[in-house]
N, C-alpha and C positions, 0 to 999 in steps of 0.2 A: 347510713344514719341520716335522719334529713331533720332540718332547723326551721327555726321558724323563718317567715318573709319577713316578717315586721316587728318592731318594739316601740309599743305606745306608753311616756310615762307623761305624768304633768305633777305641777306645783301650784301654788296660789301664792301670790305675791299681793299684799300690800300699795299697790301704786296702779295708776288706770292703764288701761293699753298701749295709750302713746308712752308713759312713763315707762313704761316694763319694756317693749321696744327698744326704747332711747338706751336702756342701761345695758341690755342683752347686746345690743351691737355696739353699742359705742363704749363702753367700760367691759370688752371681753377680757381684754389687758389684765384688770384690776380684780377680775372674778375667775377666771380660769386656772385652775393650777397645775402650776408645773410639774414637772417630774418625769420619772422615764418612762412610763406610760401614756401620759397625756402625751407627747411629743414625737413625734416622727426623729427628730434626729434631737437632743435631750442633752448632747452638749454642746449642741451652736445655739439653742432656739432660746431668746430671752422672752418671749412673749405671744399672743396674738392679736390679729388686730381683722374687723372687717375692712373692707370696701365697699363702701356703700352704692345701690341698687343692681338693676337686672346687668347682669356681665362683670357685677364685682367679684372680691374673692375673699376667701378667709384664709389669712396668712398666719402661715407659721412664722414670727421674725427673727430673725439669724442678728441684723445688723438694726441697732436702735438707732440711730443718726438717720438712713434714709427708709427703714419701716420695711425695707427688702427681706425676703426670704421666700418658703416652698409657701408654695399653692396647696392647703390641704383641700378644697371645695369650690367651686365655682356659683356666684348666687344666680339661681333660674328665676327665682320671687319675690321682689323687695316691697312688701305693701306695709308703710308706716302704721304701727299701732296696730295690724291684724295680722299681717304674716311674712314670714319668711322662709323660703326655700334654695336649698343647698343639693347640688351634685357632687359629690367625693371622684377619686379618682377609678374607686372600683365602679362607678357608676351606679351606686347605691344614693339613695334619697331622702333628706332628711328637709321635714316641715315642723316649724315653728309655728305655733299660733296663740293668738294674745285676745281671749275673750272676756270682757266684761264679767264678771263675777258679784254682785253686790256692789261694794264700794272696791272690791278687790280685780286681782285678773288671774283668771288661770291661764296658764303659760300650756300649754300640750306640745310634747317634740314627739314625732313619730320618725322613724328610722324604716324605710322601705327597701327593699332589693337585697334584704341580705339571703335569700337564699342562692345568691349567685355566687356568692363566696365561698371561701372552704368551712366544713363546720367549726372550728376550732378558730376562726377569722369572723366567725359571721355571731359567736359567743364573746368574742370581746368587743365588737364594736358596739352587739347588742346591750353588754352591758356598761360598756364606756360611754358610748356613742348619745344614750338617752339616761340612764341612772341617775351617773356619776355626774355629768353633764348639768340636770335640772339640780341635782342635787345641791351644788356648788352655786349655782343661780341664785337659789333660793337661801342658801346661808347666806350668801354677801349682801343679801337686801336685810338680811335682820341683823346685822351691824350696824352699832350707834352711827357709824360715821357713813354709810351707806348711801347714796344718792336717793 
């Protein structure tokens, strides 16, 4: 059976590039949801958190006092307000990008390498990985209280 390589979704947000940026890495915390799907390991992990730029990480965090926990990606490309790209541990690739839209920005996450996975691995990340992912972006900005 063979999968696809790639899952391209995007959203439109509300806020400029750098705005949408700022909130997508620095409020992953506060938009990401938990549960035993989003989480690698779902009853240590209270949160996520970036690392800001090239050789940062996105953390799964276990312990809130020091922000420690697993490495789900390593960041390849930290460019403020246009882009972000991420390496996972399957060595699949995932690009962020924040284009000007009108007074808006569409956000596009494309998700590469998954045919390197198994099909039934390379169908949930596909659809975790970029869906689920903008989906929950995109709700948390149309909350009144929303940055």
């Amino acid at each position: 059976m063979t999968h696809t390589a790639s899952v391209r979704v995007s959203v439109v947000v509300d806020l400029d590039p750098a705005q949408a940026f700022a909130v997508f890495t620095q409020e992953i915390g506060s938009w990401y949801r938990p549960g035993p799907h989003s989480y690698a390991d779902p009853a240590r992990a209270v949160g996520m958190r970036f690392e800001p730029g090239v050789g940062g990480r996105l953390v799964e965090v276990y312990d809130p006092r020091s922000g420690d926990g697993r490495t789900v990606a390593e960041v390849t490309a930290w460019e403020e307000g246009r882009r972000l790209v991420l390496v996972d541990s399957y060595q699949t690739e995932i690009e962020v990008t924040f284009q000007a839209e009108g007074g808006s920005t569409r956000v596009v996450l494309e998700h590469r390498g998954l045919e390197r996975l198994r099909p039934d691995l390379a169908d949930r990340h596909g659809r975790f990985g970029g869906r689920l992912l903008l989906a929950w972006f995109g709700e948390y900005l149309r909350q009144p209280t929303a940055t």
